[in-house]
N, C-alpha and C positions, 0 to 999 in steps of 0.2 A: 807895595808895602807901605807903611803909613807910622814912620816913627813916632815911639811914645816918650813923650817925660818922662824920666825915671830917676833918682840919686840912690847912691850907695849909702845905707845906715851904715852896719860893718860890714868888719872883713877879720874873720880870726881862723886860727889854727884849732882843729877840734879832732885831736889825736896824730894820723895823718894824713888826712883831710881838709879843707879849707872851706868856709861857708860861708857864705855873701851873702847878705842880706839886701835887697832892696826893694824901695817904695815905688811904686808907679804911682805916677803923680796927676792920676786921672779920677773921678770922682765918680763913684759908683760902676767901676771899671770891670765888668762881668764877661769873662771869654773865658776858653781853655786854656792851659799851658802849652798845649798844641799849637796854638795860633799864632807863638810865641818864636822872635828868629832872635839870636843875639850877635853881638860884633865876632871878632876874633877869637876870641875865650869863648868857649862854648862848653858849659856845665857837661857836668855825665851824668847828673840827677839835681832834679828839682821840683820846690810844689809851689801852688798860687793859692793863699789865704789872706783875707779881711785887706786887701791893698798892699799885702806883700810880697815880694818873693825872695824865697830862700833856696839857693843855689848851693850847690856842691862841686866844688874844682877838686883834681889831684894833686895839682902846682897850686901855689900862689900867683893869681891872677892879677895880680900889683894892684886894684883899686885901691883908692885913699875913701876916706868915708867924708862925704859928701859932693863926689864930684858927680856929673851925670855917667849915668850909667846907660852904653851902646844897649837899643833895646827896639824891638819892630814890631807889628802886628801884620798879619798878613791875612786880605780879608779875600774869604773864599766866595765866589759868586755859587746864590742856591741852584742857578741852571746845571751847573757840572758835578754835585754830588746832590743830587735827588735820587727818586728813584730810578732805574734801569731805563725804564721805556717812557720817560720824561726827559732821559738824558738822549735817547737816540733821535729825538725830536731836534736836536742844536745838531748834528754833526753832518758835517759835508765828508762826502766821500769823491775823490777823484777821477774824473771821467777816464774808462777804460779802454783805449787806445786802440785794443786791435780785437776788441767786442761791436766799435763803434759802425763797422762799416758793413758786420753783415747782418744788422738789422736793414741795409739800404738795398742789399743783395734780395735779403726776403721779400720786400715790397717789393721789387722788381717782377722776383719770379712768379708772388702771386699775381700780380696785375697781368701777366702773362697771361697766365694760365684761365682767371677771369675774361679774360678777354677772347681768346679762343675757344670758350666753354661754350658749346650749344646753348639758346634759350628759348 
């Protein structure tokens, strides 16, 4: 995860509700809201427009207006959400322990049986 600058515009009561406005303090700052992790207060709804974001608490979240505001990005690598059979490309799967030994049995038996074979 990769903390962003962010400060709190406000912070008001808007019925009963509470909404928090703040600036990410990043310059042509273009992700989803998805991408989005926050400190301990964690909205129940929120959008991201023109370098804002505007949050909605149930409580009052105690920010003061201007302090920084707890805030992270979390960057997804494109190998693990591609497509399906892009993705099965990265995956290790764990050697199977009690598959392992009768591939050594098979070779055995055929080399036998090759071997005693008329030619």
């Amino acid at each position: 995860m990769i903390r962003l600058p962010a400060k709190v515009l406000s912070n008001e009561k808007r019925g009963e509700r509470y909404c928090v406005t703040v600036e990410i303090e990043v310059l042509n700052f273009r992700r989803s809201f998805n991408c989005l992790r926050f400190g301990d207060q964690i909205p129940f709804s929120g959008s991201y427009r023109d370098g804002a974001l505007e949050l909605r608490y149930y409580q009052d979240p105690g920010f003061e207006v201007g302090q920084p505001f707890p805030l992270w990005l979390i960057e997804f690598d494109n190998r693990h959400y591609g497509a399906i059979g892009h993705s099965l490309d990265y995956l290790s799967f764990p050697p199977l322990k009690g598959l392992t030994g009768l591939s050594k049995v098979r070779e055995s038996a055929s080399r036998r049986f090759f071997r005693h074979s008329p030619k």
